[in-house]
N, C-alpha and C positions, 0 to 999 in steps of 0.2 A: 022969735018963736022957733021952737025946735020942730026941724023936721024928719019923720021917721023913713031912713033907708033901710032896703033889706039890703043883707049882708052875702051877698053874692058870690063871693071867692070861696068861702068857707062851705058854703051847699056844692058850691060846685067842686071843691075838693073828697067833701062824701061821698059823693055821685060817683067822682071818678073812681075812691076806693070800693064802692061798691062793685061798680063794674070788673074792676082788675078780682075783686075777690072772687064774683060769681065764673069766670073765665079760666080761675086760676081751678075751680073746684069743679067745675065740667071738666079739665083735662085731667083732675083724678078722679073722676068717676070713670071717667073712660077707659081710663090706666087699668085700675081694681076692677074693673069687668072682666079682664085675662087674665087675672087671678082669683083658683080658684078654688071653694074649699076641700078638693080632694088634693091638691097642689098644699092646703094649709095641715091636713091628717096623713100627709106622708112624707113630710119631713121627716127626715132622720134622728136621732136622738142617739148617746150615747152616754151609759151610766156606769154607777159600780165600778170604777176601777181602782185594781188590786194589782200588786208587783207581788213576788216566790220573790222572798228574802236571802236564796244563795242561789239566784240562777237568772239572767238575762230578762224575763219573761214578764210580760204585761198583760191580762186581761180584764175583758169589760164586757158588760151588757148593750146587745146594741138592738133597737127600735126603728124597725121599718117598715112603713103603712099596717101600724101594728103586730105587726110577727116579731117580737122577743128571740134573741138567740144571743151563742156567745161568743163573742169573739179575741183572739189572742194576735200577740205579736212579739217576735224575739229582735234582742239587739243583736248587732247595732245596726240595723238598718232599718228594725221593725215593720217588714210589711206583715200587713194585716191578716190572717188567716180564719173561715169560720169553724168553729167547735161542734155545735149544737145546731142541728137542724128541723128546729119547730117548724110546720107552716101554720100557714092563715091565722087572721087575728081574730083568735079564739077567744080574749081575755085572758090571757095565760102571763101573770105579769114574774121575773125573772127577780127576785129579792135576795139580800145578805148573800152576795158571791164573795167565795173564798178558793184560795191559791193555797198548793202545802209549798210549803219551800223550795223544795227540788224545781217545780214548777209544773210539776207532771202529772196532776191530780185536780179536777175542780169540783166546788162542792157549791150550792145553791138550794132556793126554796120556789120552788115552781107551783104558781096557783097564791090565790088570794086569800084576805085573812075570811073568818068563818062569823058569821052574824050574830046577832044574842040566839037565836035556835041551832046556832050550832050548823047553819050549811053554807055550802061556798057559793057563789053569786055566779050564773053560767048565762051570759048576755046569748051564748045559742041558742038558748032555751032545748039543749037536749036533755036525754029519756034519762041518762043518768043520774045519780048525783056527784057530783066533784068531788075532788080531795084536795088538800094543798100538805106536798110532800118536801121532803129532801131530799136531793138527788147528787151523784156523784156520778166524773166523765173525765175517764182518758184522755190525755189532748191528743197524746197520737196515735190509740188506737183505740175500739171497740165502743158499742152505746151506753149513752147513759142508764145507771142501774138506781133502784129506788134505793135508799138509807129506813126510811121508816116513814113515818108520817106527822103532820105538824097542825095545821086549824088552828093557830092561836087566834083571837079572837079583836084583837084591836089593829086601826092602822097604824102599819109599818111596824109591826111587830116583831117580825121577824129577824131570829138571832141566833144563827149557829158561829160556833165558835170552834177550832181545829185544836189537838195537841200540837204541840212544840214537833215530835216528831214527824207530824202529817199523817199517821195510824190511824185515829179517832177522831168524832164529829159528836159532839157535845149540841145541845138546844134543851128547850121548852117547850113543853105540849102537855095542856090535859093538865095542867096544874102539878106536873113532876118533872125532871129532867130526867131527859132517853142520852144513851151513850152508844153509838154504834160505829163498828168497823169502816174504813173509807172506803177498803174493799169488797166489800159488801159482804153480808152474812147477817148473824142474830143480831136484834135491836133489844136491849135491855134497858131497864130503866134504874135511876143508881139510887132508890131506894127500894126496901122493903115494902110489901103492901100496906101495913099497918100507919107508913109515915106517910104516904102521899100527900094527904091532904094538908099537907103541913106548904107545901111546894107551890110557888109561883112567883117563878122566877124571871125577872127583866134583866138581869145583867147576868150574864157566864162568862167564866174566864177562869182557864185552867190549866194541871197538866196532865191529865190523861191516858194512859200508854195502855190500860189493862181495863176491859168492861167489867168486869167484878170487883174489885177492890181499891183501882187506887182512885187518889181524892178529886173534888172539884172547890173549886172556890166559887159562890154563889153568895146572891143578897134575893130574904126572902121577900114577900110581897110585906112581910110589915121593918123589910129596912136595916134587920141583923146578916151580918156578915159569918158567912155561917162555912164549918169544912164538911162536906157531904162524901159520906162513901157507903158501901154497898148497905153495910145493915147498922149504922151511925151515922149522926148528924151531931155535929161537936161547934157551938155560937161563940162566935169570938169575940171575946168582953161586952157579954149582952147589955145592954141597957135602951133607954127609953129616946137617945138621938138616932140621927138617921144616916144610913152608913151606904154607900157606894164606891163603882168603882177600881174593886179588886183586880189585884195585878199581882201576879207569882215571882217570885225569884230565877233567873234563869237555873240556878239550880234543884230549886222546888222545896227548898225550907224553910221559907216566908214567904209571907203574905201581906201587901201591902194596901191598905185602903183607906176612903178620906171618909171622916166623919164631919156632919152635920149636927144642930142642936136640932129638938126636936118641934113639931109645928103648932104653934101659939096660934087657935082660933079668934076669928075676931076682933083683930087688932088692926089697928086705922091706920090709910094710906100712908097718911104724912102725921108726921115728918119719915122722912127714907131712915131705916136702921141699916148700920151695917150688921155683916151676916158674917158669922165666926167660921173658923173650919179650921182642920187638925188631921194629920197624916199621922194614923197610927201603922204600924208593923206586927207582926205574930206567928208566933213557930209552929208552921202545917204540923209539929209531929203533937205540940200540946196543947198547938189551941193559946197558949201564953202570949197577951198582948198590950201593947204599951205604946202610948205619944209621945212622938216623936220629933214632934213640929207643931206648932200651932202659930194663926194668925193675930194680928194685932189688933189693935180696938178701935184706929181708924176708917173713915171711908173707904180709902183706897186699900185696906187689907181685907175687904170684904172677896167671899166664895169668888172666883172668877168661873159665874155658869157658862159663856161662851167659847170659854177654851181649856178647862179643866180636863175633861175625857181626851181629848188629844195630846195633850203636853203632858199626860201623868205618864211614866215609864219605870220599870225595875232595870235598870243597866247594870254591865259588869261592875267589878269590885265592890258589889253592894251599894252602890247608889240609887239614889231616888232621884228623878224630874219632876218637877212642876212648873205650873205657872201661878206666877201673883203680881198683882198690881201695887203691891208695896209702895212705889216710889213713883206711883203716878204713870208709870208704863207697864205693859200687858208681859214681862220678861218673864226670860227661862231660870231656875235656879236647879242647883244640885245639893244633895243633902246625902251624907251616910246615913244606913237602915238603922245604925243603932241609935244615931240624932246628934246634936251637935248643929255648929252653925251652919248655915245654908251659905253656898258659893254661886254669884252673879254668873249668869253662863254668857248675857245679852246684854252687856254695859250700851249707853248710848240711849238717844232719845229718840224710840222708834217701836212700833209693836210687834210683836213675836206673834204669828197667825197660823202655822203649819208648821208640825214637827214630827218628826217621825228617827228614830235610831238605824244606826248603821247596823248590815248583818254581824257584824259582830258585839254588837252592843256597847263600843269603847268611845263611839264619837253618834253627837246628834247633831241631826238634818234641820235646819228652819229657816223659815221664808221671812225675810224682815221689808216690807214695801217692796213687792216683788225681787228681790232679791236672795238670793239661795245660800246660806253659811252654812260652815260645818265647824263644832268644834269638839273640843274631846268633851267628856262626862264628869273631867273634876277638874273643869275651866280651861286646860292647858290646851 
């Protein structure tokens, strides 16, 4: 006849892990009671950082018990210096910080994006109503001075973008693009009345040296790559795909941008399609533009959305960067602007995740699994 034992080691093993658990979790409650949430809302934070392309110089947005401000530091020893001296946490958040080269100029968007009515969000609850402007600040001397005003209307919106010289401050507002001086003065918008409503712009990128007449390179809200100047607007081989991305020539006589096919409503998850894409070029002065690269019709030739806007560059002798996943890895290639074969820049079996050009545009920067390379722009 069998007879039933309980099973006494095994209860008494629960018991014990019970015990150890509750003992273990009273000494962190006890812990996290000295920590507290004004200890958890005034951590530090630090964003936006931005290097001046011919001058020592590092700055960034820095976040403390909510007061936004900006802060800089030069090599080689880089201590830290503050710029900008907002107080108290207003809601005043610090967006799209820019450096001019020299390093001597910052430009930024102070104040939040603007609702569907059109107003800015003011946690004071004061008598005013807000703005969200562009602003421009001496590192080493004098206050910050307004550029104009901005209220785009989505998060993270915000995108000014500098000339080449550091002269001008290029953005989006109000469904047109404004152009105004760094050193402050008139804020013009670089079209005509007549065309605004043509204008809504998410990507700028140009070169800029004159508020009246010379060009910008823009992609409008429905996706054409378009050359904008004061009382014309000139589309660069219009059609019905979707084009991003413009990048100028450091001499300012092309224009470089990746096109897309256009978007097929309605079409089922699966199976995965690859996604095509093609680096065209085009001469600012005719608007004439032509492919110059296009991808393959495998998986791995598909758009690389995570590292496309970073790895795209115009470098000296007319070259182009990108990145493609070709061969199974995320690498850099280089290509002449008039087109021809593309040259491996990142041989080896590893991914290219950060890249950025030398001030002179002859050699580029990239991070391969933490690790930092440098090589020229036509492989050597």
């Amino acid at each position: 006849m069998l007879t039933f034992r309980p099973r006494i080691f095994p209860r008494l093993g629960f018991i014990l892990s019970l015990l150890v658990s509750i003992f273990l979790f009273s000494r962190h409650t006890a812990s996290a009671s000295n920590f507290t949430i004004e200890q958890v809302m005034s951590s530090p934070f630090p964003s936006n950082l931005v290097a001046a392309s011919h001058s020592g110089r590092v700055a960034w947005v820095f976040d403390a018990k909510g007061v936004r401000n900006i802060w800089i530091a030069d090599s080689p020893n880089f201590a830290a210096r503050q710029v900008t001296h907002y107080g108290g946490d207003e809601g005043l958040p610090i967006a799209s910080l820019r450096i001019t080269g020299d390093g001597r100029t910052l430009v930024y968007v102070l104040g939040s994006e603007a609702n569907e009515s059109g107003r800015i969000a003011d946690p004071t609850n004061g008598v005013w109503p807000r703005k969200q402007q562009v602003w421009a600040v001496e590192v080493d001397a004098g206050a910050p001075r307004m550029l104009g005003e901005m209220g785009c209307g989505e998060e993270e919106c915000e995108d000014v973008e500098l000339s080449p010289d550091g002269q001008f401050a290029v953005w989006a507002a109000r469904k047109q693009l404004w152009i105004a001086p760094v050193s402050g003065g008139h804020t013009c918008p670089s079209a005509d009345r007549s065309s605004r409503r043509q204008f809504k712009s998410k990507v700028v990128s140009g070169r800029t040296s004159d508020c009246i007449d010379k060009p910008i390179a823009a992609i409008t809200a429905l996706s054409l790559s378009m050359i904008l100047g004061r009382e014309s607007v000139r589309y660069l081989a219009p059609s019905a795909d979707r084009d991003g991305k413009p990048r100028w020539s450091p001499d300012g006589r092309h224009i470089a941008f990746v096109r897309l096919p256009g978007i097929r409503q309605r079409l089922p998850l699966i199976p995965v399609r690859t996604e095509p894409w093609a680096i065209w070029v085009a001469d600012s002065a005719t608007g004439d533009a032509k492919e110059i690269w296009h991808s393959g019709k495998e998986a791995n030739d598909s758009f690389p959305s995570e590292t496309a806007d970073k790895s795209f560059y115009f470098a000296t002798n007319d070259r182009l960067l990108f990145a493609s996943e070709q061969d199974g890895w995320n690498h850099l290639y280089s290509i002449a602007a008039s087109g021809g074969s593309p040259t491996l820049l990142s041989p080896g079996s590893f991914e290219v995740e950060d890249v950025t050009l030398s001030a002179d545009r002859r050699s580029v920067i990239f991070l391969r699994i933490r690790t930092i390379l440098t090589v020229g722009t036509c492989g050597a």
